[in-house]
Backbone as CSV, one residue per row, in Angstrom:
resi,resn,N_x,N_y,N_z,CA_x,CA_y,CA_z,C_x,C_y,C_z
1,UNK,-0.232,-148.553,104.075,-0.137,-150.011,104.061,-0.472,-150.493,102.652
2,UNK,0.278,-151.359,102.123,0.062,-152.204,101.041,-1.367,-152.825,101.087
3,UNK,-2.077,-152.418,100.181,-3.510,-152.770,99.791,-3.466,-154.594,99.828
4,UNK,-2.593,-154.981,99.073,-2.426,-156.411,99.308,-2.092,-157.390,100.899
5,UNK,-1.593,-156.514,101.447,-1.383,-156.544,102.876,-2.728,-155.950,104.072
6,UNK,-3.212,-155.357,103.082,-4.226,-154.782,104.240,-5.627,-155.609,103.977
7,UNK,-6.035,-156.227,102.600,-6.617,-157.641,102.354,-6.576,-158.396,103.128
8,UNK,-5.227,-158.870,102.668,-5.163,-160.229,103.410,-4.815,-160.336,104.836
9,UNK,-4.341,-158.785,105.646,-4.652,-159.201,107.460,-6.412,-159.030,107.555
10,UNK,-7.101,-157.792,106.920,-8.812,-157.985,106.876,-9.252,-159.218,106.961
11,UNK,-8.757,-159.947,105.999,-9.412,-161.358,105.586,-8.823,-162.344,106.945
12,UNK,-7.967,-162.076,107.416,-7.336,-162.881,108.638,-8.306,-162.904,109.732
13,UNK,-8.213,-161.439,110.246,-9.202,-160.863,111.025,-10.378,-161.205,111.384
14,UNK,-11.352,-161.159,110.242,-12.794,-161.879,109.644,-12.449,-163.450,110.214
15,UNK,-11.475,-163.901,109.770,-11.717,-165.822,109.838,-11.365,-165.848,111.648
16,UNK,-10.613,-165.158,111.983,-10.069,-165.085,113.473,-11.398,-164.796,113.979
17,UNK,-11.828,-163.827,114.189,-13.040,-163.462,114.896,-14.283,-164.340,114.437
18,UNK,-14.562,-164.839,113.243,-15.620,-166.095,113.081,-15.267,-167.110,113.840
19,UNK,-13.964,-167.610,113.662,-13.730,-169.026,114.946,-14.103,-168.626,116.422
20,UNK,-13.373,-167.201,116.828,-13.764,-167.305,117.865,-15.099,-167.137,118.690
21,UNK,-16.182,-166.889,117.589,-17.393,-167.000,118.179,-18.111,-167.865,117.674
22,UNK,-17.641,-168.745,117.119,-17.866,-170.078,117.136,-17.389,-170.740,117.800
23,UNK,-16.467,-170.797,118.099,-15.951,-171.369,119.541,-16.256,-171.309,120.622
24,UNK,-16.544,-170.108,120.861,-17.727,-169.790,122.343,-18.994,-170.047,122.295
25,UNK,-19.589,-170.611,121.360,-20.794,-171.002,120.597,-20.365,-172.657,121.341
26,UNK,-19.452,-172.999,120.656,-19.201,-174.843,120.842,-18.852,-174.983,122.130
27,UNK,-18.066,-173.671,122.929,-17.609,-174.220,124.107,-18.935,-174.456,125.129
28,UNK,-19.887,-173.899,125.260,-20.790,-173.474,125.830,-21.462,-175.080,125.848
29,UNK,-21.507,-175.077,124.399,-22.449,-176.932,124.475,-21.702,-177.725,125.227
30,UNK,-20.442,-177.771,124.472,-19.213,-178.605,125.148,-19.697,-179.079,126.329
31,UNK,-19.245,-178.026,127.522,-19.349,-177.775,128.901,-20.551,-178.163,129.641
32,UNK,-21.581,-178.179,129.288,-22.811,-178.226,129.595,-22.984,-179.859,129.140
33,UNK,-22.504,-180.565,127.823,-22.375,-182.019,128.002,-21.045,-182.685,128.890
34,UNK,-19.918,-181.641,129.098,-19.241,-182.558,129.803,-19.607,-183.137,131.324
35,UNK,-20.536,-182.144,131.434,-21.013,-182.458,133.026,-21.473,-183.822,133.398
36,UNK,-22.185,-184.439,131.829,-21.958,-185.823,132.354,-21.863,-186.818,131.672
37,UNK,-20.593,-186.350,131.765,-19.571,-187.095,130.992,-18.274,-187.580,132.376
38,UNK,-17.712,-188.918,132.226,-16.561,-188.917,132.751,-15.838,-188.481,132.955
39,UNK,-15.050,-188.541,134.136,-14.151,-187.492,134.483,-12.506,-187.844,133.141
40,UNK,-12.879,-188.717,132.348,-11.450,-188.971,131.560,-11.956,-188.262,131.013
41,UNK,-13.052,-188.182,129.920,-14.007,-187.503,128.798,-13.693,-185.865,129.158
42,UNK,-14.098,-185.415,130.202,-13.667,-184.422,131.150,-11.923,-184.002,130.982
43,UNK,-11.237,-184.331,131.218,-9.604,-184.345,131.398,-9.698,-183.759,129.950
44,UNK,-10.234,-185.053,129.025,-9.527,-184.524,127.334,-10.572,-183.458,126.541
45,UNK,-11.449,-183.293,127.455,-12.094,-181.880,126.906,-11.250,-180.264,127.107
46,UNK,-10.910,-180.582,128.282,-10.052,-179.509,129.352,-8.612,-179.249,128.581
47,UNK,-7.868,-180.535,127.876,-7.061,-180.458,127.481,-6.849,-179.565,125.784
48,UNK,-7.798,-180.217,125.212,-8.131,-179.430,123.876,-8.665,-178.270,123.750
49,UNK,-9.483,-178.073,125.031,-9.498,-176.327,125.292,-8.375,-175.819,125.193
50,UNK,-7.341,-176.652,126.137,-6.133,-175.103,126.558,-5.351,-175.593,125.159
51,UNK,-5.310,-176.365,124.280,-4.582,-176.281,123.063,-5.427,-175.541,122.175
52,UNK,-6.662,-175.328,122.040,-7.013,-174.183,121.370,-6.488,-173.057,121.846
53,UNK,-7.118,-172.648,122.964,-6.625,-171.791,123.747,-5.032,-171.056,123.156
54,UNK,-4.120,-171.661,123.288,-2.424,-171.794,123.114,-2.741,-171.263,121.474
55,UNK,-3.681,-172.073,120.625,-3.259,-171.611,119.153,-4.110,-170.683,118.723
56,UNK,-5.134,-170.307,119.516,-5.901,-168.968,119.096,-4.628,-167.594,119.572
57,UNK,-4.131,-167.686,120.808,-2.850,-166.884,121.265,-2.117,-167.146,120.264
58,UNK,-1.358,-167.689,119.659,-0.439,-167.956,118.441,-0.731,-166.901,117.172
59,UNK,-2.314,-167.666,116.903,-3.216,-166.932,115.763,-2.896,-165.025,115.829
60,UNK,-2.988,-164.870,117.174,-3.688,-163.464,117.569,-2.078,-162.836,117.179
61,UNK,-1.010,-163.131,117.748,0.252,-162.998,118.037,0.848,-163.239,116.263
62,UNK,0.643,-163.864,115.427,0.785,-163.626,114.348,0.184,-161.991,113.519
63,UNK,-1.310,-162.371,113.840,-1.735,-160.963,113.213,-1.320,-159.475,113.824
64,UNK,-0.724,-159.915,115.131,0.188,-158.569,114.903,0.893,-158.249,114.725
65,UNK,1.766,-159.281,114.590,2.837,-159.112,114.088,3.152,-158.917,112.656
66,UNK,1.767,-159.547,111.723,1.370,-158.981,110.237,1.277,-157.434,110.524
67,UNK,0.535,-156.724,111.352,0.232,-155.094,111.762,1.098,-154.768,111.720
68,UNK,2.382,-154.674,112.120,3.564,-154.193,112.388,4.337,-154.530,111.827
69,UNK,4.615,-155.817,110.346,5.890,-155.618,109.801,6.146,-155.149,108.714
70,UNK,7.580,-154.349,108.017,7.506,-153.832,107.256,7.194,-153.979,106.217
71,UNK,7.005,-153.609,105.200,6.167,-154.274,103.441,7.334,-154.796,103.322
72,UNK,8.722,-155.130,103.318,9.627,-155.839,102.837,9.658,-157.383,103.980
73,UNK,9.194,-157.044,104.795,8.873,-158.389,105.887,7.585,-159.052,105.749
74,UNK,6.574,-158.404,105.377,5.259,-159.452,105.316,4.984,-160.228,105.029
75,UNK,5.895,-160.212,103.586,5.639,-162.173,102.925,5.977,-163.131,104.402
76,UNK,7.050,-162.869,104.250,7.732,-164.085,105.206,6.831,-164.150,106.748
77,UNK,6.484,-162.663,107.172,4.911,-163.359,108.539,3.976,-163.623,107.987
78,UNK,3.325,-163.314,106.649,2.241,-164.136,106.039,1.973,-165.465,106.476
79,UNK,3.655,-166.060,105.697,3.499,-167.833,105.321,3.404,-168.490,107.393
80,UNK,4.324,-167.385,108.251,4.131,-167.776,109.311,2.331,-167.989,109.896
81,UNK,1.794,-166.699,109.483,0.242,-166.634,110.052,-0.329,-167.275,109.488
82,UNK,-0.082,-168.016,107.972,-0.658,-169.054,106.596,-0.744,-170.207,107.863
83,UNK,0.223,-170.845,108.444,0.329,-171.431,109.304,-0.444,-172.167,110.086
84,UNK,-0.064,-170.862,110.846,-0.622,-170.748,112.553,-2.267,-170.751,112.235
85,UNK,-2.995,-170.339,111.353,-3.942,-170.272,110.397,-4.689,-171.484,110.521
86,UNK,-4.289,-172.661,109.470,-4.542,-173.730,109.590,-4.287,-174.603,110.551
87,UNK,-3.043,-174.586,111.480,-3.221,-175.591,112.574,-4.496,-174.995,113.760
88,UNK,-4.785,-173.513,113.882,-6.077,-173.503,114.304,-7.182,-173.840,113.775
89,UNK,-7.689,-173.845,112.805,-8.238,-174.414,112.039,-8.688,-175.905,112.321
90,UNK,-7.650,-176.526,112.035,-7.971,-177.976,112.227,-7.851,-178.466,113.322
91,UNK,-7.333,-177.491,114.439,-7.989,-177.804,116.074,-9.041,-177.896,116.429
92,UNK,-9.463,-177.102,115.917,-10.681,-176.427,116.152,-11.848,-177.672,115.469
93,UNK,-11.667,-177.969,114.318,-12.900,-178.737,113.357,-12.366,-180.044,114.307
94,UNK,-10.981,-180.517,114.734,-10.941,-181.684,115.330,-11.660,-181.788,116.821
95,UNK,-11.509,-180.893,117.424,-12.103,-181.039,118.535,-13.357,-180.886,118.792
96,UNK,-13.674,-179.609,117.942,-15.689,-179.937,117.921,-16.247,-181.050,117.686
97,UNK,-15.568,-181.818,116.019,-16.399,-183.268,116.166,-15.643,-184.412,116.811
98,UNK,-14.731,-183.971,117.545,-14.402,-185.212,118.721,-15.271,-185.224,119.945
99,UNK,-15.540,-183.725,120.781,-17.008,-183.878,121.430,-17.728,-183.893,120.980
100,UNK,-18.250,-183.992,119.773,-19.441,-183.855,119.303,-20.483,-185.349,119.519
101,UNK,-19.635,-186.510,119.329,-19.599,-188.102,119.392,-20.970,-188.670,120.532
């Protein structure tokens, strides 16, 4: 594997697995304040879960597809996982400090 390729899925990896235990970190509070919280408050907690949810699967489904493509294909799933990358990302920072309130 291309050393430059094997960086930058490492470095993917690392940020993937930090969100997601930070996320199970936030979901945990989350849950434990939604209890009393309204059942709307409730609905749009439930909802931004399963859209994390959907883009952590995205996230995951990119990096293997970085694993598996050829050194003449990687740029082009890079800029895809560059992506999928940041819109988890900013799910993620949006929805923690939207329950956070």
């Amino acid at each position: 594997m291309d050393s430059k390729k094997e960086e930058f899925l490492d470095q993917l990896k690392k940020k993937y697995d930090d969100l997601n235990y930070r996320w199970n970190i936030e979901r945990n509070k989350l849950e434990a304040k939604a209890q009393h919280e309204s059942a709307d408050a409730i609905k749009k907690f439930e909802e931004k879960r399963e859209d994390l949810r959907q883009l952590r699967t995205d996230m995951k489904t990119k990096i293997i597809e970085l694993e598996v493509a050829s050194e003449n294909a990687w740029d082009d799933v890079k800029d895809g996982a560059d992506d999928a990358w940041k819109s988890l990302a900013t799910a993620f920072d949006k929805a923690t400090s939207h329950f956070k309130k």
